[in-house]
PADREN-614661 format. One record per residue (C-alpha): x negated, y, z; residue in three letters. Coordinates in steps of 0.1 Angstrom, whole numbers, plus 5000, padded with zeros to 4 digits. Layout:
N
XYZALA;...
END
This chain:
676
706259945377UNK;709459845358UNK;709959625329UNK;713159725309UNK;715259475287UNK;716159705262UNK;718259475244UNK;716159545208UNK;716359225183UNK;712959345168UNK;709559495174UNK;709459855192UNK;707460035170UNK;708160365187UNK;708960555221UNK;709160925236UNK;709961095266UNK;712361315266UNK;711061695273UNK;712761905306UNK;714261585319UNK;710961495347UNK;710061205324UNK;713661015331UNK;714860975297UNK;712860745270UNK;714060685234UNK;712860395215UNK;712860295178UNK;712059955166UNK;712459695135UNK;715959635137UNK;716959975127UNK;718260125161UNK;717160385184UNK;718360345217UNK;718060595246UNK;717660505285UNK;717660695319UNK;715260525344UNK;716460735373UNK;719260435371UNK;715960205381UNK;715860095420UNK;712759995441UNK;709660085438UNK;708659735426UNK;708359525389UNK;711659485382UNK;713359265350UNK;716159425330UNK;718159675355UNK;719659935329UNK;721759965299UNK;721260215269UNK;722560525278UNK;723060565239UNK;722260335208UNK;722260485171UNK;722860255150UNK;722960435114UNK;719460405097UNK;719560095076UNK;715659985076UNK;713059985105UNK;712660295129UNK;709160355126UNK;708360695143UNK;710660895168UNK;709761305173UNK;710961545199UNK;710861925200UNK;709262035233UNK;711762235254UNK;714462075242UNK;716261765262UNK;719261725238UNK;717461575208UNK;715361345196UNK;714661315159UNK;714060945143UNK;711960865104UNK;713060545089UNK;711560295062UNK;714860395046UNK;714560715035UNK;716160965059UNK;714861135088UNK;717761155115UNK;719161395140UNK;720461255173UNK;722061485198UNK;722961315232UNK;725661625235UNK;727561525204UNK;727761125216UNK;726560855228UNK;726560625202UNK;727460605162UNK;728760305140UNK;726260075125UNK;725360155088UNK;727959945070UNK;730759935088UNK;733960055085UNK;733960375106UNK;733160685091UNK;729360735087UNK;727861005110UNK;726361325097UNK;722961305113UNK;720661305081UNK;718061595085UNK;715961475050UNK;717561285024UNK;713461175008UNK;715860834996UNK;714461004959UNK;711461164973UNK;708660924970UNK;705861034941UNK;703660864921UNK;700961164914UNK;700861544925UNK;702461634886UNK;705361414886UNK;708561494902UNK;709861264931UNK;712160974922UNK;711560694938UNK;712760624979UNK;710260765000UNK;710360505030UNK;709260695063UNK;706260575085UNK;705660905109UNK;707361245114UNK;705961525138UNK;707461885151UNK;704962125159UNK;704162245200UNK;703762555188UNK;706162615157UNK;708962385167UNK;710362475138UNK;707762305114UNK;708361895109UNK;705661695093UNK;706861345076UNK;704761095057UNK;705260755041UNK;705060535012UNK;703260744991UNK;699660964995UNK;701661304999UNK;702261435037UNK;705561675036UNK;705562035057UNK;709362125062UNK;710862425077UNK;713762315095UNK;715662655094UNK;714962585056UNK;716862315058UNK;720362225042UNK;723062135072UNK;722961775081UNK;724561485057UNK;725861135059UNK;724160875039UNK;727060825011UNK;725361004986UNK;721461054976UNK;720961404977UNK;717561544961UNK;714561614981UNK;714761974994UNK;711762164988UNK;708862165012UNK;707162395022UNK;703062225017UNK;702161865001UNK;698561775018UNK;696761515001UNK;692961444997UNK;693161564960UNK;691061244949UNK;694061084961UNK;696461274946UNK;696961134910UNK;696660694920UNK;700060654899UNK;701660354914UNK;699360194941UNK;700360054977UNK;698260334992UNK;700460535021UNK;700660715051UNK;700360515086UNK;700560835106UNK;700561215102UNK;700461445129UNK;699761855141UNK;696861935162UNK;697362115196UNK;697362455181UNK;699362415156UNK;696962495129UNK;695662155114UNK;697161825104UNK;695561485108UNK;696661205080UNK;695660825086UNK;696060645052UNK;696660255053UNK;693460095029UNK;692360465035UNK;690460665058UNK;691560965081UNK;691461285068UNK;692261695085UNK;693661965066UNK;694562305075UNK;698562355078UNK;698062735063UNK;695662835037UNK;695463165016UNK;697263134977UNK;693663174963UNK;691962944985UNK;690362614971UNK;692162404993UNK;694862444976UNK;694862264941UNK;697362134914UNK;697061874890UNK;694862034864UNK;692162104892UNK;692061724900UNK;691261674862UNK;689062024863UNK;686661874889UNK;685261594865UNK;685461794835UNK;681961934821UNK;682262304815UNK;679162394789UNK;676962674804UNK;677662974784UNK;674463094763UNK;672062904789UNK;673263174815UNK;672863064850UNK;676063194870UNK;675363174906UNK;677763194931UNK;678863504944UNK;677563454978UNK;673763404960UNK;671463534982UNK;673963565017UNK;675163265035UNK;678763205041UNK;678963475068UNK;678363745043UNK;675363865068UNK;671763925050UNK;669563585051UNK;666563835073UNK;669563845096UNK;669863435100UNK;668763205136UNK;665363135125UNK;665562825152UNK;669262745135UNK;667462755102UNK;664662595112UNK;666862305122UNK;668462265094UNK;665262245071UNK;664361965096UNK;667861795089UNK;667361775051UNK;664061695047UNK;665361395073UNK;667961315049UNK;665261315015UNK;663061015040UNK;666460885039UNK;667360865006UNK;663760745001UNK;664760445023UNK;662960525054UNK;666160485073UNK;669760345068UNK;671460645045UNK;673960665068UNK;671660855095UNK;670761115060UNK;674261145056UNK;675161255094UNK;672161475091UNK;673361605061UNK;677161685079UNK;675761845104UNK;673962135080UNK;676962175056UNK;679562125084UNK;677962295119UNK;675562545104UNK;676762645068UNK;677163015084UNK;673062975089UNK;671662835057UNK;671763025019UNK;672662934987UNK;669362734985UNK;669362525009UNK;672962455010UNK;672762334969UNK;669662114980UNK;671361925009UNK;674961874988UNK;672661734962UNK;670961504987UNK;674261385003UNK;675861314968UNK;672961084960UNK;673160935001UNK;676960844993UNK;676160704960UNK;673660494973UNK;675960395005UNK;678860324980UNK;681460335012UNK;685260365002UNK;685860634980UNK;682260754985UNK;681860834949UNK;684761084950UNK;682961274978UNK;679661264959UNK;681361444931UNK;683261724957UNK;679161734966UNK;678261794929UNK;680962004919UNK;680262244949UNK;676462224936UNK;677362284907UNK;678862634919UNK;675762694929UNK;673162624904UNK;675262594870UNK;671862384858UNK;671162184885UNK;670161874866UNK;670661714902UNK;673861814907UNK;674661694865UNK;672961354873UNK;675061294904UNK;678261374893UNK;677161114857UNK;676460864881UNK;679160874903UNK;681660924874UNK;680460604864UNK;680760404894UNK;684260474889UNK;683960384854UNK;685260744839UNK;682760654810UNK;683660944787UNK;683161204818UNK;679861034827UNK;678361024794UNK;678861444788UNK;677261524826UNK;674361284816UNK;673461404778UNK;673961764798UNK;671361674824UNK;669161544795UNK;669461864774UNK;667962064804UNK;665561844815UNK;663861674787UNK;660961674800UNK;661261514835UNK;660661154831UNK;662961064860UNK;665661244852UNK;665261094817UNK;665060744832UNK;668460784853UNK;670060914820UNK;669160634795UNK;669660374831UNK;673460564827UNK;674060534792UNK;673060104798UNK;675560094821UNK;678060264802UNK;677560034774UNK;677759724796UNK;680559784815UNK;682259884779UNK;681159574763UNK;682259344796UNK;685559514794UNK;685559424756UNK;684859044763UNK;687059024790UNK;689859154766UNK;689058874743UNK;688358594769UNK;691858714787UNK;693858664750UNK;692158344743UNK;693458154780UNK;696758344778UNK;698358014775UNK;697057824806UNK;699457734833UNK;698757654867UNK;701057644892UNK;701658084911UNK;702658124946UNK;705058444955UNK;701058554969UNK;699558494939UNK;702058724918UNK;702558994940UNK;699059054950UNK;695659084930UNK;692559074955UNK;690159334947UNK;687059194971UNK;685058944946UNK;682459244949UNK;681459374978UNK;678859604964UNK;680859884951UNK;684059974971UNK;684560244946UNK;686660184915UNK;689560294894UNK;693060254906UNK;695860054888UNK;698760244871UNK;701960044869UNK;704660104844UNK;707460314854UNK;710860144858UNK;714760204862UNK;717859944860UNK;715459684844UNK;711459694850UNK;709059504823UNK;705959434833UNK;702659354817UNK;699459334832UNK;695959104830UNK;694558934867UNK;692258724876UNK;694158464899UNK;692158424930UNK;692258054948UNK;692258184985UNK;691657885012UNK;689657714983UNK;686057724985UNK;684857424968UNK;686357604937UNK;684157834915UNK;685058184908UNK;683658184876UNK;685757884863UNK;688658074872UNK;690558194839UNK;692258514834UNK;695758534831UNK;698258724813UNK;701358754837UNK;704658924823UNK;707558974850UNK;711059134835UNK;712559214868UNK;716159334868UNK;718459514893UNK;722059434894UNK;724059714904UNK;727859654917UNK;729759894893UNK;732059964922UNK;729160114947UNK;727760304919UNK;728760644931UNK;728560524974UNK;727760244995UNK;728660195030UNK;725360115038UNK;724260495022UNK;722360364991UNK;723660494963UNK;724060254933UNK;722060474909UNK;718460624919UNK;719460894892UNK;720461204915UNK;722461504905UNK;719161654903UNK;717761444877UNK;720661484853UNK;720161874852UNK;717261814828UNK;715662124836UNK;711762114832UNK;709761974866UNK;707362264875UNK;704362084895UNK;703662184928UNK;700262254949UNK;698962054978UNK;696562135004UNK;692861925001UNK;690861775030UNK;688461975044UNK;687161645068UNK;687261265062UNK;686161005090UNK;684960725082UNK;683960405099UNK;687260235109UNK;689559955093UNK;693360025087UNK;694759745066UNK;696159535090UNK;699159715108UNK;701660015095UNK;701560175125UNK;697960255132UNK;697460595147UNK;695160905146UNK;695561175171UNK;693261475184UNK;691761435212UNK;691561715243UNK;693562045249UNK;691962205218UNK;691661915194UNK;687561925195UNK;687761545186UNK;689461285166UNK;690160905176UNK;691860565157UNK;691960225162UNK;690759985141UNK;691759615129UNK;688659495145UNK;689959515182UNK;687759855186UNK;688660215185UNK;686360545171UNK;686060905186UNK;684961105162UNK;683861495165UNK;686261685148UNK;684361965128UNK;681461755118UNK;683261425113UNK;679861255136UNK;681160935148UNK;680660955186UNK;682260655202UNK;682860315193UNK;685160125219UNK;686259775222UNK;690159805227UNK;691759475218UNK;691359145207UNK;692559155172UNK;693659535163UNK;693959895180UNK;697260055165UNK;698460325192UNK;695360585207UNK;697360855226UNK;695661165251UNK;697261265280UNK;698561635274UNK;696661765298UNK;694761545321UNK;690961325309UNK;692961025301UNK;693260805269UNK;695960515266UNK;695460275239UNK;697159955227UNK;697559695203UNK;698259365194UNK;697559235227UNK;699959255254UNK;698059525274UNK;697559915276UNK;694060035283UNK;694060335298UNK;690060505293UNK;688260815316UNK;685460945312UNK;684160835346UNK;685360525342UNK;683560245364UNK;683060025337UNK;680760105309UNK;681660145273UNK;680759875243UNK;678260165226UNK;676760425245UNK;676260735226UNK;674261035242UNK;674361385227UNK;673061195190UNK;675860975193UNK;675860585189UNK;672360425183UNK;672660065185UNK;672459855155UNK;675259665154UNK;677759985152UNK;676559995118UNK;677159645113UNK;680859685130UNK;681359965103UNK;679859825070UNK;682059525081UNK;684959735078UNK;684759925049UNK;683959565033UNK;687459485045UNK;688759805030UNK;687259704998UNK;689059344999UNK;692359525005UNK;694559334986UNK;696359574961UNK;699759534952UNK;700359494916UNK;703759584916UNK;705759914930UNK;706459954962UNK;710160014956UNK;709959564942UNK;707559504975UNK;710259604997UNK;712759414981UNK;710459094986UNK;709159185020UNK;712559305039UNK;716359185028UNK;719259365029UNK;722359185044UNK;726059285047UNK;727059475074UNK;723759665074UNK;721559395090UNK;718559275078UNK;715758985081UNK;712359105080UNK;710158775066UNK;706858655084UNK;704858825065UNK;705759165067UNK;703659445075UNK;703959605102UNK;
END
C-alpha cells in the first residue's frame, strides 16, 4: 500500500482511474480548484510508502472547488472535471501537461465543455440566469456520449456531447446550450429560490435510469428516455394541474381506460390468482395499519410492494383502494415531503374513480398540510357534495375547513404581532441573518417553501423570521419576538472587467442571450418514478447514491448518522441498514464487477463490505428486510433532522459569496464553516 503526497492545499473531494491504462493513472479534484493527474507505475516497493511521485499533470483553470471528476470508458486521454464554478472542463493529457492558473497572465486555455456560469433555475418555467455551481457530472458506460451534470439547483442536466458547441475559454459567459432532458421530482420543480440541490447524479449500469441524491432531500430514479406522451414527462402547468380540482362533468364517472384490465392489458380471469391473492393480503395489512395496529410505515412497504412489484396483477379496483390507503399512511407518517406523494397517490386515484370521495379527502388534507388553503377547501366541499351522507367523511371535511380557518387566522395574528415588534433590536450574528431554522416542529416535516425576491446589480430584501437563540435553552421560544429584517445588498462591478475577467467571470450576469428579448419557451422534465427514503443528507455536499450490482437491482447512500441504506431498487423496500462511520457516510461505491462495496466518510478509514463477510452487520434483514426496532428509530431520527434543515433565506448566488472568497490571482479561502 502507498500513500501519495499529492501536493493538494485542500480537501480531495474526488478521484478516478484512468480507463485502458491497468489502473496506473489516477486523477484527483479537490477544494483548491486543481485537478492533478499521477502515474503510480513511478511507485517502488511493495511496501507503505510516503510521498514518492510528482503530478504527472496539474490543471489549474477552474476557479472554485473541483467537486466531481468523470471519465469515458475506453478512453485513456481524458478525464472530464465539474466545478462549484460553473463550467464543466475538458482535460486531454495529449494536448499538455499542465495549464496557467485562472488569473494569471497567460492566455486562458480552451477546455470549457459547459459554460452553466448562467445556467442555474429557480423553477421548471423560468429561464436559467443565475451560475449554476457544479456538484456531480457522469458519462454514460453505454452511450459515452451522454453527460449528466447537477448542482445548485433541483434540475439534473442530460447533454449530448456531439451536441455540443467546440470548447471555450472562460473570458466570456456564454448561455447555457440546450439539453437534451431536465429530471426533477416535479414537486420539486417549482421551490423558487431555496438552498435545495443536487449532492450527486449518476446513470445506472445499463444506461437506461438516472439516480439523483438531493442535499435536505431524498434520493430519487428516473428513466433517462421516456415516450413524448408519457406522464413522466411534465411542464409547469402539470405541476399546478395536479392540485387543481377538475369538476366531474354532469356527475359522469370517467374511468380509466384500463377499467376492467390491469396494466398488462391481459383480461383480469387471466390474472395469478396466488399473486392476487397476495396482494388482497398486503392491503388489507395496510387498512390494520392505518388503523394503528402497526407503525404505518410497515402499511406503507406493504402498500409499495402491490403498486410497485405486482401492479401487472391487480385491476383498477384494487389498485384505487391501495393508493387511497397509502395516501392516508403518508399523511399520517408526515415524513419529508410525504404530503406531496400522498397527492401523486390521490391524483392517480383520482384517474381511477373521478368520485372517490377517498381520493377528494386525501388530496384536501394533504393540500392542507402544506397549507395550499384555497386548493384544500375546493377538494373538501367536493368530497362533501358526494358524500353527504357519510358521517366520517363529513367529520374530516368540517375537521378541514377548522384547520383552514386556524392556520388563516394564526397567519393573520402573526402579521399583526410581527408589525407591532418590528422595532426591537437585539444584537444578529452572520448565523442568525443568513439562516432561519425550520425545526421548532417536529410534527409535520411538510410545509411550503420560501420564495426569495429576484435580484441583479443591487438585491432588496424583505422578509419576516422568527430569530432562533441556538445554544440557549434556559430561554423560551415563545418569548422570542418576530422580526422584520431588511438587507439591501449591492454588487460592485469594476467597469473595466465588465465585458472579461481574467479569472473568467464576466462582470455582468446579463448574457448575449438575455439581451435578445425573445420570449423564454418552458421546457419539460422527466418525474420520479421511485423515492427512498430513510437516510439523512444535510451534513456533507458530497454524499453519494450509486446502484448497486451488474444490473442496478438495488440502490445504496450514506447517511449523516455514520450508517449507510441498501435499498431495492423497483420497490424502493429498505433492505439494509449498516453502520459505516462515526459521524457521516459520504462515498458508497460497488466494484464493477466483483461482490464488493467500499464505503467512506468522515473518518479516516475505507470499509470495504461482502456479503460473506465474517463479521455480522448492525441490522439483519431476511427476505422481509430489517425488523428490529430501533431501524425505525434510526430513520424517524433522520427525517427529524431533515425537517430542522436550516434553510437559507437568502440566494445561493449571496451564500457563496459569504461562504467561499475570491482572491487575486484566482485563489481562494474557503471559511470554517463551509459545506462541504
Amino acid at each position: 500500500m502507498h500513500s501519495i503526497e499529492t501536493g493538494h492545499s485542500a480537501n480531495i473531494f474526488c478521484t478516478k482511474f484512468i480507463p485502458e491504462t491497468s489502473n496506473e493513472l489516477v486523477a484527483s479534484g479537490a477544494g483548491d480548484a486543481e485537478v492533478r493527474l499521477f502515474n503510480l507505475s513511478r511507485l517502488k516497493g511493495g511496501g507503505l510508502q510516503e510521498g514518492g511521485i510528482s503530478p504527472s499533470a496539474i490543471f489549474q483553470c477552474h476557479t472554485r472547488r473541483v467537486k466531481k471528476l468523470a471519465v469515458e470508458v475506453g478512453n485513456p486521454n481524458v478525464v472530464w472535471s465539474a466545478s462549484e464554478d460553473g463550467t464543466l472542463r475538458q482535460h486531454d493529457f495529449r494536448e499538455g501537461t499542465s495549464c496557467p492558473r485562472a488569473g494569471s497572465s497567460h492566455p486562458e486555455c480552451r477546455d470549457i465543455l459547459l459554460d452553466l456560469r448562467c445556467g442555474a433555475k429557480k423553477s421548471l418555467a423560468d429561464p436559467p440566469k443565475q451560475s449554476l455551481a457544479l456538484k456531480s457530472c457522469d458519462i454514460s458506460s453505454t452511450r459515452p456520449h451522454l453527460l449528466l451534470v447537477g448542482g445548485s439547483d433541483t434540475f439534473a442536466r442530460l447533454y449530448d456531447r456531439r451536441m455540443l458547441p467546440p470548447l471555450s475559454s472562460s473570458l466570456k459567459k456564454l448561455p447555457p446550450p440546450p439539453c437534451v432532458n431536465y429530471f426533477c421530482p416535479m414537486h420539486l420543480s417549482n421551490l423558487g429560490r431555496s438552498s435545495l440541490h443536487l449532492t450527486h447524479v449518476t446513470f445506472s449500469p445499463n444506461g437506461e435510469e438516472v439516480l439523483l441524491s438531493y442535499s435536505g432531500e431524498q434520493v430519487y430514479l428516473m428513466d433517462v428516455s421516456v415516450a413524448s406522451g408519457s406522464t413522466m414527462r411534465y411542464t409547469s402547468g402539470d405541476v399546478s394541474k395536479l392540485t387543481s380540482f377538475t369538476p366531474i362533468l354532469d356527475g359522469v364517472e370517467v374511468h380509466s381506460s384500463h377499467s376492467g384490465l390491469p396494466l398488462n392489458g391481459f383480461p383480469l380471469r387471466n390474472r395469478d390468482a396466488a399473486g392476487l391473492d397476495k396482494c388482497r393480503k398486503l392491503v388489507q395489512f395496510a387498512v390494520n395499519s392505518l388503523k394503528g395496529e402497526t407503525n404505518c410505515y410497515y402499511g406503507i412497504e406493504a402498500c409499495n410492494e402491490v403498486l410497485d412489484g405486482h401492479s401487472h396483477e391487480i385491476g383498477p379496483t384494487l389498485m384505487h383502494e391501495c393508493l387511497c390507503i397509502r395516501a392516508a399512511l403518508l399523511l399520517k407518517r408526515r415524513w419529508k415531503n410525504d404530503a406531496h406523494m400522498a397527492i401523486r397517490d390521490c391524483h392517480r386515484a383520482g384517474k381511477i374513480n373521478p368520485s372517490s370521495t377517498k381520493a377528494l379527502i386525501c388530496m384536501a388534507e394533504a393540500l392542507s398540510l402544506l397549507e395550499k388553503h384555497k386548493e384544500a377547501l375546493d377538494f373538501a366541499i367536493a368530497a362533501q357534495s358526494l358524500a353527504s351522507s357519510d358521517s366520517e367523511i363529513m367529520e374530516r371535511v368540517e375537521n378541514i375547513k377548522k384547520n383552514i380557518a386556524a392556520a388563516e387566522a394564526e397567519k393573520a395574528n402573526t402579521d399583526r404581532g410581527s408589525n407591532a415588534n418590528n422595532r426591537s433590536r437585539r444584537v444578529l450574528s452572520l448565523t442568525d441573518i443568513i439562516y432561519h431554522s425550520e425545526g421548532e416542529n417536529d410534527t409535520s416535516m411538510d410545509g411550503p417553501e420560501r420564495e426569495d425576491s429576484d435580484y441583479d446589480e443591487e438585491m432588496e430584501v424583505d422578509f419576516e423570521t422568527s430569530i432562533p437563540t441556538e445554544g440557549r435553552h434556559d430561554v423560551d421560544s415563545n418569548d422570542i419576538p418576530y422580526r422584520n429584517l431588511n438587507l439591501r445588498i449591492h454588487r460592485r462591478v469594476d467597469s473595466t472587467m465588465e465585458t472579461e475577467r481574467p479569472n473568467g467571470s464576466s462582470g455582468s450576469s446579463v448574457s448575449s442571450f438575455e439581451n435578445n428579448k425573445v420570449a423564454y419557451q418552458p421546457e419539460m422534465a422527466i418525474d420520479m418514478k421511485q423515492r427512498y427514503v430513510g437516510h439523512c443528507n444535510i451534513g456533507t455536499d458530497i454524499k453519494q447514491a450509486s446502484f448497486i450490482g451488474q444490473r442496478g437491482e438495488y440502490i445504496a447512500s450514506g447517511s449523516d448518522d455514520g450508517r449507510w441504506f441498501i435499498w431495492e431498487k423497483k420497490t424502493g423496500r429498505l433492505l439494509k441498514m449498516l453502520h459505516g462511520d462515526d459521524a457521516v457516510v459520504n462515498c458508497v461505491q460497488c466494484h464493477p464487477y466483483d461482490c464488493v462495496i467500499a464505503t467512506s466518510g468522515i473518518d479516516s478509514t475505507i470499509k470495504i463490505w461482502t456479503p460473506n463477510s465474517p463479521v455480522p452487520s448492525t441490522v439483519a434483514g431476511g427476505s422481509a428486510g430489517p425488523e428490529t426496532p430501533n431501524v425505525l428509530d434510526a430513520m424517524e431520527g433522520n427525517q427529524r433532522r431533515l425537517c430542522r434543515t436550516r434553510e437559507a433565506i437568502l440566494p445561493f448566488e449571496i451564500l457563496e459569496r459569504f461562504r467561499m472568497q475570491e482572491f487575486a490571482e484566482g485563489s481562494f479561502h474557503p471559511f470554517e464553516c463551509t459545506q462541504s
